[in-house]
Every structure is written in structure tokens, then in C-alpha cells.
C-alpha positions in Angstrom: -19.8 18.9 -3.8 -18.9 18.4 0.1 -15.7 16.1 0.5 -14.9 14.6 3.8 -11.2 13.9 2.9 -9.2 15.5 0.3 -5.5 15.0 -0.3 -3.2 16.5 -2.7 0.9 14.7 -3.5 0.3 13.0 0.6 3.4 11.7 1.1 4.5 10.2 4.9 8.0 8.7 5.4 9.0 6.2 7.6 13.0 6.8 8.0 14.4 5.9 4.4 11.0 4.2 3.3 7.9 5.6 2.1 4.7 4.4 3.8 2.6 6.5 1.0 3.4 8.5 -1.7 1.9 11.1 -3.9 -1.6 10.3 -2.3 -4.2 12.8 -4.3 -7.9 11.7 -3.4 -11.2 13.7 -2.8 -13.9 11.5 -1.1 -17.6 12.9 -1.4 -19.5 13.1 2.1 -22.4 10.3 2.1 -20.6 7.1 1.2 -19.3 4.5 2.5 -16.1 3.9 1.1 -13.9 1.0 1.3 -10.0 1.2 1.2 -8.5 -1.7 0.0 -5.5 -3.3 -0.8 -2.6 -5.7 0.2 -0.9 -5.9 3.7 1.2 -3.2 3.6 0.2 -1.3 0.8 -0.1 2.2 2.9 -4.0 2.0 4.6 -3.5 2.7 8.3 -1.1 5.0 7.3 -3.5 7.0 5.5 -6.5 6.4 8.2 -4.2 7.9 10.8 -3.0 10.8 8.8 -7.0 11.2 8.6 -7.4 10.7 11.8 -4.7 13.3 12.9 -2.3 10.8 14.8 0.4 11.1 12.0 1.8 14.2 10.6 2.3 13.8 6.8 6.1 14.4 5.3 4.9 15.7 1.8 2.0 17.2 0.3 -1.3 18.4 2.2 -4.5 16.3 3.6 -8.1 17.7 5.1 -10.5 16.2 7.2 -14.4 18.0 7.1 -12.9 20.8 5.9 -9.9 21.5 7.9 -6.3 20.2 9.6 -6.7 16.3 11.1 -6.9 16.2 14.8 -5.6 20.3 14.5 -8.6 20.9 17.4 -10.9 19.6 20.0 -13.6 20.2 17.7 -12.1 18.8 14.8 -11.5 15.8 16.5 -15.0 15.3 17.9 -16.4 15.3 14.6 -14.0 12.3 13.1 -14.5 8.7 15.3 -11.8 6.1 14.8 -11.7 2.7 15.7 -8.2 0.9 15.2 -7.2 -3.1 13.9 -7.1 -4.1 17.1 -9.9 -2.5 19.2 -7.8 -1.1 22.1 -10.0 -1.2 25.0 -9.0 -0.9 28.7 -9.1 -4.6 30.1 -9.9 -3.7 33.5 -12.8 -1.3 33.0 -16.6 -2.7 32.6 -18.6 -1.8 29.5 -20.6 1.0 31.7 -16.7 2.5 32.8 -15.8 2.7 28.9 -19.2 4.2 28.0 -18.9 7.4 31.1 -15.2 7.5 29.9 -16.4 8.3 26.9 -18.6 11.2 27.7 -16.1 12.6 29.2 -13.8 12.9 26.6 -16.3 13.7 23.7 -17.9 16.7 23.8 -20.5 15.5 21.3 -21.4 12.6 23.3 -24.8 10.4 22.9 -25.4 8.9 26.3 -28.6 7.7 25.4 -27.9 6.0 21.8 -24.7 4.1 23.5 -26.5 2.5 26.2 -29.3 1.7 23.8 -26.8 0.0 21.3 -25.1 -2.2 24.0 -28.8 -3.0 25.3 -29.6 -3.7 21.5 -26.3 -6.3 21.5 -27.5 -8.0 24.6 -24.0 -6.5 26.8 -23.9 -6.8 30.4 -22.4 -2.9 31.3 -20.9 -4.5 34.0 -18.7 -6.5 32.1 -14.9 -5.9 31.7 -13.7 -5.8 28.6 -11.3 -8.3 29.0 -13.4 -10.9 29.3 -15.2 -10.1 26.1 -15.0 -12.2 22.9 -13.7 -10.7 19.8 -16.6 -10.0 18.2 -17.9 -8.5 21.7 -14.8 -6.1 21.8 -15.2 -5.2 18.1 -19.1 -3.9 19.1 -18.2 -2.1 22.2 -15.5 -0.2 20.1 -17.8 0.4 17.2 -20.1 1.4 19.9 -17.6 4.4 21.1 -17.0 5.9 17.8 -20.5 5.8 16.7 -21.6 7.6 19.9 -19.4 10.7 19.2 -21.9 11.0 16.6 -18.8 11.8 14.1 -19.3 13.2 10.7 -16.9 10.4 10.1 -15.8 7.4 10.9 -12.7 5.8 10.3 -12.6 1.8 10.8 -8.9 0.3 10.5 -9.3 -3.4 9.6 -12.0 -3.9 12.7 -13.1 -7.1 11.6 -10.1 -8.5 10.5 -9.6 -10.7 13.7 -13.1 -11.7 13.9 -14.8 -15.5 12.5 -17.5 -14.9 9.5 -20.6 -14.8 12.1 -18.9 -12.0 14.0 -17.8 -10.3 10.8 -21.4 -10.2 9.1 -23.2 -9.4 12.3 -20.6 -6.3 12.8 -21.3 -5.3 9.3 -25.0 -5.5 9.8 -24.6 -3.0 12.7 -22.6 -0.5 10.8 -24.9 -0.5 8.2 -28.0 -0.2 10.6 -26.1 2.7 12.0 -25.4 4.9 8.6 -28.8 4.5 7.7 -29.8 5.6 11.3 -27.7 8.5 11.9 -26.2 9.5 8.2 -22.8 10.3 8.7 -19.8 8.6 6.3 -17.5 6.0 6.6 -13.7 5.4 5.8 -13.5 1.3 6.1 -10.3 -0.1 5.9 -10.1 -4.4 4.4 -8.4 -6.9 2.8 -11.5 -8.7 2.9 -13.5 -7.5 -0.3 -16.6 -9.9 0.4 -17.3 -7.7 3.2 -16.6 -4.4 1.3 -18.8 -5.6 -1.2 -21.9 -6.1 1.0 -21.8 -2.3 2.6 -19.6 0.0 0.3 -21.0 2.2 -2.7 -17.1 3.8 -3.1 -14.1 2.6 -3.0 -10.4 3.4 -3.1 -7.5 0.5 -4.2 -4.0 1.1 -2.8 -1.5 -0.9 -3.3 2.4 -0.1 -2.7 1.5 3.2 -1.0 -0.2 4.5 -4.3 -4.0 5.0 -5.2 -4.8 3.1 -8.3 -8.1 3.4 -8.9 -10.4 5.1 -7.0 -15.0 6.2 -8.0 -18.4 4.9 -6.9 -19.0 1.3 -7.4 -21.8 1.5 -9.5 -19.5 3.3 -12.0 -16.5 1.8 -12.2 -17.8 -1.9 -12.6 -19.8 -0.3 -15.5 -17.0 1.0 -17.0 -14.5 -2.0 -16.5 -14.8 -5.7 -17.7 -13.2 -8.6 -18.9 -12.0 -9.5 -22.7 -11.6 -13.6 -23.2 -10.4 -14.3 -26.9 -7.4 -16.3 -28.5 -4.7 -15.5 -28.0 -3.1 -11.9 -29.6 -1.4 -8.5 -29.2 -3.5 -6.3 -27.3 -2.7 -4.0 -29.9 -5.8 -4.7 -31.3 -7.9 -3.2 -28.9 -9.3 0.3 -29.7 -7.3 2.9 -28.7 -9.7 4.0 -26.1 -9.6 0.9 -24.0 -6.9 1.0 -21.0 -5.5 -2.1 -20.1 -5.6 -3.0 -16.6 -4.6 -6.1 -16.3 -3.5 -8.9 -19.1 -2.7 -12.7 -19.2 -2.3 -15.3 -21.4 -2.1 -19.1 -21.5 -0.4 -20.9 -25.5 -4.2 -20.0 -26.7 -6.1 -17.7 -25.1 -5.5 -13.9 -23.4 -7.8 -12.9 -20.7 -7.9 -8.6 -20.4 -9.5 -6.9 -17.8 -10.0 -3.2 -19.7 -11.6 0.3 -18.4 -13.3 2.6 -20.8 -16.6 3.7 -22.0 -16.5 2.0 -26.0 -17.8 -1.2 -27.1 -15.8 -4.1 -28.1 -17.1 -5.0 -32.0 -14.7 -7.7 -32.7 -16.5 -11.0 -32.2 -13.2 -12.7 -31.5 -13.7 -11.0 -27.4 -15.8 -12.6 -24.9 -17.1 -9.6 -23.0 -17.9 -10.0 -19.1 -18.9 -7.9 -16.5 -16.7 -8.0 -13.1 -17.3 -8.1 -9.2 -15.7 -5.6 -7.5 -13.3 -8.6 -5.7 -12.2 -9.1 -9.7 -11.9 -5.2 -10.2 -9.7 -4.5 -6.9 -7.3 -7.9 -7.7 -7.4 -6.8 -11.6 -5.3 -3.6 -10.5 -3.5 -5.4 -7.6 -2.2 -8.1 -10.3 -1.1 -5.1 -12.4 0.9 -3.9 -9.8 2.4 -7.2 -9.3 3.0 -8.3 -12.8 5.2 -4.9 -13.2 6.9 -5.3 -10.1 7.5 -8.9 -11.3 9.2 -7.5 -14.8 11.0 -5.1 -12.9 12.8 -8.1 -11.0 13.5 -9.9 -14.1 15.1 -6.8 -15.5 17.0 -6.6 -12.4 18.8 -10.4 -12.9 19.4 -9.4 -16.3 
């Protein structure tokens, strides 16, 4: 199997805090893969460890193979495009687009002016006086026309209204099935994961949780609903992910490969919005016991 990201014990510190910790992940080439988790939770940290604009403190990371940004061709074969879309205000779209040829070694003249013909862009525009959503495409449109083996995308849509969001989507899509390279996509905005990812990664507090394909991890997780008990009456091979409980009922979210028997369980399937906030509520409910210890 090809990876297009491994990482073993990735570790980058921040003075006395650590950003990410003990990061070990291997992401297959071919997929889309969403990384998501809370605000803070260690994403752009790990997209520009990727991306070779941080050096990690501990442990080791590659990129296609070898050291993140450790070459001019290493970094023509990895696009990035950041939260906030830096452009150059004072350039037209047509200044940005020879800029990038000249920086990119790999460059596809041809497939960049087509795109911003496609989206209906004036190249002599500036970029300052682009909309959001406007910005967002021309800076999709620079990392795609690298023609990466990757490309990383750091919260690009996070700014943008739902029509912007889902039209930017659309394109990305359009573009992986066009010129089959993978993607690295970076939310806190699972509905949008969920219309365009087939892996995904949850991080939350600088540490990978849970990380496969889609298709096989909602297979393999779901949700118990029963009256209320010990969850010692689970068989043995069901891990807990996440548990709560009201005076009569317990609601479980589970992961493993047995069937429940007991009639007492309601068994339902979960969305990947459920699956990703199952292990983020985990998180929280022991960092919520901890603080309770804490008073004590």
C-alpha cells in the first residue's frame, strides 16, 4: 500500500505547551480524508508539519515518501491552501496565475486559466476586490494547478456562507475526479466532510482518536438505547466510546464487530457527524471528571 502521510510518536511544542502529541497515522494515497476536530485540537498544526512550514519537536512525519518541504521537488508535489486564503490584494487574478508559474515547476497554465474561465473570473480582477467565496476559488485554483500529489486544505471554507461552501466543495470534487491526486481537508464543519470524504481522521486535544475509511468505521460503530444499567453488561468485545444516561435510560455509542443479542438494546446505525462528536464527547466527559477530581 502507497501512503501519502505517515507519522510515527509526532510531537510539536509550542514553548511549555504541546500543540500535538504522540501523532502516529498512515494515510493511503487515493482518498480524500477529512481531519476533524475542535478549535484547537492540533489540525493546522499537523497540515503544516505536512506541508513542511513547521519542524516537528518529537517523533518523525513523511510526506510522498520523503522529508516535508526538505526540497524543491518535494514541495511541488504537495499544494496547500491555508484558513484564510492569503492572496496578494494588489495583484489581478492573471498576476497571481503567471506568479504561479513561476514558482511551481509543475505548473498547468492551461488547466488554471480554464478553471477561472470555468468560474466566470475576470483575470483582470485584483484580488482584493473579490468576495470570499471568489478568494476561496482563486486559491483552490493555485494549488490545484501545481498538479500536487496532494493537497492540503486548512479550514478553506470556513469563512464562507453555505452557497459558497457547497459550490467550493463541488469544485474540489470535480477536480479529484479529474486529475486523481489526494486530499488532506481540514473542518469543524462535518456536513461538508460528509458530502466529499471516504477517510477520515478525529483529533481532538492534539491526539488522534480514531482514524479508517468511512464506509468502515460507521459499520463497525453504533448506538445502544436501553434502560438504564452498568455497561458491564456489554460483551466483552464491545469498546465503549461514548456513554450517557438520563434516571431511565443509557444511550452508548460502541465500536466492534459482535452483535448485540440482548433485546433490552436498541441498536442504530450512526452518521459520521454522530461518530466524530461520539469521540469528541468522550474526550470531554474525561476531561470533565478529571476537573471534578481536581476540586476534590
Amino acid at each position: 500500500m502507497t501512503f501519502v502521510l505517515q507519522a510515527q510518536a509526532l510531537g510539536k511544542k509550542y514553548g511549555k505547551r504541546w500543540a500535538l502529541s504522540d501523532c502516529s497515522i498512515d494515510i493511503p494515497a487515493g482518498h480524500v480524508v477529512g481531519l476533524v476536530g475542535p478549535n484547537g485540537a492540533g489540525k493546522t498544526t499537523l497540515l503544516k508539519l505536512a506541508s513542511g512550514q513547521l519542524e516537528p519537536t518529537a517523533g518523525d512525519i513523511s510526506v510522498l515518501g520523503g522529508r516535508p518541504g526538505g526540497t524543491p521537488g518535494q514541495l511541488a508535489r504537495v499544494g496547500f491552501v491555508a484558513q484564510d486564503t492569503p492572496l496578494y490584494a494588489g495583484l489581478t487574478i492573471a498576476e497571481h496565475l503567471r506568479l504561479g508559474a513561476r514558482l511551481n515547476p509543475r505548473w498547468d497554465a492551461d488547466m488554471a486559466r480554464e478553471r477561472i474561465a470555468r468560474l466566470g473570473l475576470a483575470p483582470s480582477r485584483r484580488a482584493g476586490r473579490l468576495s470570499g467565496g471568489e478568494r476561496a476559488q482563486l486559491a483552490l485554483t493555485l494549488g490545484l494547478a501545481k498538479r500536487p500529489e496532494l493537497l492540503i486544505l486548512d479550514e478553506p471554507v470556513a469563512s464562507l456562507d453555505p452557497l459558497a461552501r457547497r459550490e467550493f466543495m463541488q469544485r474540489l470534487v470535480e477536480a479529484t475526479v479529474e486529475h486523481e491526486f489526494s486530499v488532506v481537508l481540514s473542518s469543524h464543519l462535518i456536513s461538508d466532510l460528509e458530502r466529499i470524504c471516504d477517510y477520515v481522521i478525529v483529533l481532538v486535544d492534539s491526539r488522534v482518536q480514531v482514524t479508517g475509511e468511512v464506509d468502515g468505521l460507521l459499520a463497525t460503530h453504533y448506538r445502544l438505547t436501553g434502560p438504564r444499567r452498568t455497561l458491564d453488561r456489554l460483551p466483552s468485545d464491545q469498546h465503549v466510546v461514548s456513554a450517557g444516561e438520563t434516571d431511565r435510560q443509557s444511550t452508548v455509542v460502541v465500536r466492534g464487530d459482535a452483535a448485540i443479542l440482548d433485546p433490552a438494546w436498541t441498536v442504530s446505525r450512526l452518521s459520521l457527524e454522530d461518530l466524530v462528536l461520539a469521540y469528541m464527547d468522550k474526550h470531554a466527559a474525561g476531561n470533565r471528571r478529571a476537573a471534578v477530581e481536581v476540586q476534590r
